[in-house]
C-alpha positions as CSV (number, residue, x, y, z in Angstrom):
1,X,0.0,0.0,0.0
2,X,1.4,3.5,-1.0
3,X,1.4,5.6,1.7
4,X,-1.4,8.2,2.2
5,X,1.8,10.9,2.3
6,X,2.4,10.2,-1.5
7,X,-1.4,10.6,-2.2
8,X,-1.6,13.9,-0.8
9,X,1.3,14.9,-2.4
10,X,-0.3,13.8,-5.8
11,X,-3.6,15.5,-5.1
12,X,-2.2,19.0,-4.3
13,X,0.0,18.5,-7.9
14,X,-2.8,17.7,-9.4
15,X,-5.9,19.8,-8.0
16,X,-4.1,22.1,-5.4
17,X,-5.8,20.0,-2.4
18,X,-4.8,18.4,0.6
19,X,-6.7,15.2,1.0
20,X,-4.8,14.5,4.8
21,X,-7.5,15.3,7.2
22,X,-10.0,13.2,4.3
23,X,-8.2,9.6,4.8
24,X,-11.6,7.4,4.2
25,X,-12.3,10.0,1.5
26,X,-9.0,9.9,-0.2
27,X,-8.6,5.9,0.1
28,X,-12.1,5.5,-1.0
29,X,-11.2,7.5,-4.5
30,X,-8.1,5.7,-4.9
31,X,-10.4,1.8,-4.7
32,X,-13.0,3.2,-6.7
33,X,-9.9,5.2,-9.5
34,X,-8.2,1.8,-9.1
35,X,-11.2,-0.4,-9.6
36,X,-12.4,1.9,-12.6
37,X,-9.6,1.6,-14.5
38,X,-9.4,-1.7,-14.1
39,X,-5.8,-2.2,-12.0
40,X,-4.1,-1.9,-8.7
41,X,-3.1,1.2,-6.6
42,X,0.6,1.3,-7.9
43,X,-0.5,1.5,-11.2
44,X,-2.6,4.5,-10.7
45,X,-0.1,6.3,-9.6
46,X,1.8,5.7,-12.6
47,X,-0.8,6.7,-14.6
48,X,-1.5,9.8,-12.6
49,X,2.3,10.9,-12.7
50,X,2.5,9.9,-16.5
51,X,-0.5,12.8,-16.8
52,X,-3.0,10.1,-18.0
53,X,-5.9,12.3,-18.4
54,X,-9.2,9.9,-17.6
55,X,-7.1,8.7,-14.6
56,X,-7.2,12.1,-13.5
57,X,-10.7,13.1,-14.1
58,X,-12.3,9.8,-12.5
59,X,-9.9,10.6,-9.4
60,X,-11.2,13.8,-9.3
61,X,-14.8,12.7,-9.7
62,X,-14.3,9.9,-7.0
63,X,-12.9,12.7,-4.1
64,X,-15.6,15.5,-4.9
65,X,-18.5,15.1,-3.2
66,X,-20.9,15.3,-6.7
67,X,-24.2,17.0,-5.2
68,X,-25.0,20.4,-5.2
69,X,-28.7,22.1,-4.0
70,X,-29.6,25.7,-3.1
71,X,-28.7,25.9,1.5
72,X,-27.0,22.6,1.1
73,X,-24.9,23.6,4.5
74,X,-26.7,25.9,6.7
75,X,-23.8,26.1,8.8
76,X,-21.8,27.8,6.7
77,X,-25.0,29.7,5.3
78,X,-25.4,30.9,8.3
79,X,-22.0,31.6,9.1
80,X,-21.6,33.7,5.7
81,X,-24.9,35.8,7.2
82,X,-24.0,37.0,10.3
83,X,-20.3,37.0,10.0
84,X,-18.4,37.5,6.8
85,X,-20.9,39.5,4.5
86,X,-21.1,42.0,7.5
87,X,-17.5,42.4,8.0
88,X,-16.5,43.0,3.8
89,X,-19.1,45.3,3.9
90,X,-18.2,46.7,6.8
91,X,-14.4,46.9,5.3
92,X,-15.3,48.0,1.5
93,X,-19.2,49.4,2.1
94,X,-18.1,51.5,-1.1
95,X,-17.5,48.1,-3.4
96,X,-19.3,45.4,-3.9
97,X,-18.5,41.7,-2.2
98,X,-17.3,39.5,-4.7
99,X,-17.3,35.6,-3.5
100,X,-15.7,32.7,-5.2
101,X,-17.9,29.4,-4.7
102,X,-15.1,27.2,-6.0
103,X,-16.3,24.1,-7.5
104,X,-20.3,24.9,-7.4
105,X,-21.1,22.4,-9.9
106,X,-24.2,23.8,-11.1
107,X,-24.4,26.7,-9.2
108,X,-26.8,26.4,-6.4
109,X,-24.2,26.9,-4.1
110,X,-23.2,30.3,-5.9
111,X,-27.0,31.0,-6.1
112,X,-27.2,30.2,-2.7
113,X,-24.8,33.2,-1.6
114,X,-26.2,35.6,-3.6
115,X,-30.3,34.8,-2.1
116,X,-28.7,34.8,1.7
117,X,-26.5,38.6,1.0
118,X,-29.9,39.7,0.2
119,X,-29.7,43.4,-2.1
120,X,-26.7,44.4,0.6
């Protein structure tokens, strides 16, 4: 077994993430790459460091969480409300807050920013 150190080295070359503090997640997308493409973990990573292009998009697609839906964590909904609108506005009230929803899929996530900021 190729140790979960190599892994996360691979997935912040590849996708500029740390997979670390995500072991079942990142061992689960290497089985499911692995078993996908039809052979074994060491392999994988050969194909991954040779730049094998499906390799990397069914890796990608195996540690993403693939669902997306307008409030789909009201945590950090709630968090964005009370805390970090306020405080750019309160920093820039002049400008308005522009907010990257990195990998929204489809965009409720975006969406979902924009309903909770209201017209501030």
């Amino acid at each position: 077994m190729i140790p979960l150190s190599v892994w996360d080295e691979r997935t912040r070359s590849l996708f500029g993430l740390s997979m670390l503090a995500h072991e079942p997640r990142l061992r689960d997308a290497i089985t499911r790459t692995a078993s996908a493409i039809g052979v074994g973990e060491a392999a994988l990573l050969a194909r991954l460091d040779a730049g094998d292009r499906r390799a990397e998009g069914l890796f990608a697609d195996a540690l993403t969480i693939g669902e997306t839906y307008f409030f789909r964590d009201p945590d950090q909904i709630d968090l964005y409300r009370r805390v970090l609108l306020p405080d750019a506005l309160a920093r820039r009230p002049d400008r308005p807050v522009v907010v990257c929803s990195a990998g929204s899929a489809s965009g409720e996530e975006a969406y979902t920013l924009a309903i909770a900021g209201g017209s501030k």
